[in-house]
N, C-alpha and C positions, 0 to 999 in steps of 0.2 A: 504494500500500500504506500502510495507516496504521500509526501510530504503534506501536499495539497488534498487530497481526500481525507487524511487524519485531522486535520485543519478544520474542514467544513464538518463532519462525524463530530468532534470535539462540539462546535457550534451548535449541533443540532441536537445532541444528546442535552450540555448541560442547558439548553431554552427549553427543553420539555420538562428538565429534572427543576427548574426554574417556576413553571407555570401549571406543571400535573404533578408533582412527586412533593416536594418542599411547599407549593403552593404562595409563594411568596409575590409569586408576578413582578419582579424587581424590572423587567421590560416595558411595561405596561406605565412607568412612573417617568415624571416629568424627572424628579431628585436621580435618578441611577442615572437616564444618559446626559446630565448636568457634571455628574461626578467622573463620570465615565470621560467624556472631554476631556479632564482637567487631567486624569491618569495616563489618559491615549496618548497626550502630550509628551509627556517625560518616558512612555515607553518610545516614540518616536528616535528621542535622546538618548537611551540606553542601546537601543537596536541600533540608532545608527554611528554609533562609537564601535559596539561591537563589529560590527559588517564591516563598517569604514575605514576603520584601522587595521583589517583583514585577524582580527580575533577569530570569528567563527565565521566560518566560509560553508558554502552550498555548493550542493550537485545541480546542475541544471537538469537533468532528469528527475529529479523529484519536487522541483519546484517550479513554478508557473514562468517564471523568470530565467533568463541564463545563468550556468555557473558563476562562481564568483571566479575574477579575473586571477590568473599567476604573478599579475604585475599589474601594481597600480590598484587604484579602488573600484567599486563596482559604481555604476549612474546611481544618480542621485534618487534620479525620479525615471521611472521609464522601466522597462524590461523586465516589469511584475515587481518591483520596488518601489517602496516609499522610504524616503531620509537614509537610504542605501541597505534597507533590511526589504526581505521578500514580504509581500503582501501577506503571506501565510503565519509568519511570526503576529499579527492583529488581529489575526484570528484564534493562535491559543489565545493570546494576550487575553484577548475579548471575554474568552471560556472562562478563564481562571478568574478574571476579575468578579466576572458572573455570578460563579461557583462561590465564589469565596463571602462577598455580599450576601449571596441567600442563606446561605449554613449563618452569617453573622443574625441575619433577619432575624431567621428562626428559630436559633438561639436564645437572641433577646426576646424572642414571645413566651417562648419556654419559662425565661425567666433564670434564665442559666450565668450563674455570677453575678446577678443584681444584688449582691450586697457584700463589695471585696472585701476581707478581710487584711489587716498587714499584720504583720508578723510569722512565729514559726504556726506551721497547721497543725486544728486538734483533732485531732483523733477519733476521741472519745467523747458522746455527749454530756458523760460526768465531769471530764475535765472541759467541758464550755461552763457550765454550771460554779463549776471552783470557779473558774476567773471571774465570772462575773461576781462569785462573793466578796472575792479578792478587794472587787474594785469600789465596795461598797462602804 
């Protein structure tokens, strides 16, 4: 499976597990593709240091775009790239950010760590009991 079919699979998997599985519908909101901009942004700047400065290089057979060159940097824009990373890297990107939003969503519905504690963790609910007599 190439590059670009694992890309778009990634896309379509996690927008269902988005909108039927987690049920979060973070798609459907004004707030996600607001946030989603502002991230898109700085992956643009990461992917295109990576690619640009020939850190992580492609196969042009698994990507929409040509190999990356032996010499010299890949275009900027053009030949299935954007900021010199393949179009396909905005699309995990997309996934993951997706992904990772809805599990935060629905987390917070759950109610999972609404109330952090600092310090070492208790254990026991005798020892939550002592402390708080402790504190008294």
């Amino acid at each position: 499976m190439t590059y670009t079919a694992l890309g778009i699979l990634a896309v379509v998997l996690v927008v269902l597990v988005d909108l039927f599985v987690l049920r979060t519908r973070l798609v459907g909101r004004r707030v996600f593709w607001t946030s989603y901009a502002i991230i898109v942004f700085f992956q643009f700047v990461t992917n295109g240091m990576f690619t640009g400065f020939g850190i992580v290089r492609y196969d042009g057979a698994a990507i929409i775009g040509g190999s990356s060159p032996d010499v010299g940097v890949p275009p900027f824009i053009g030949d299935g790239r954007l900021a010199f990373a393949p179009v396909e890297d905005l699309l995990f990107g997309f996934a993951l950010v997706l992904l990772s939003l809805s599990l935060w969503v629905l987390w917070g519905r759950r109610g999972v760590n609404r109330t952090p504690m600092a310090g070492p963790p208790i254990w026991r609910s005798d020892d939550r009991d002592r402390s708080a007599d402790d504190r008294n």
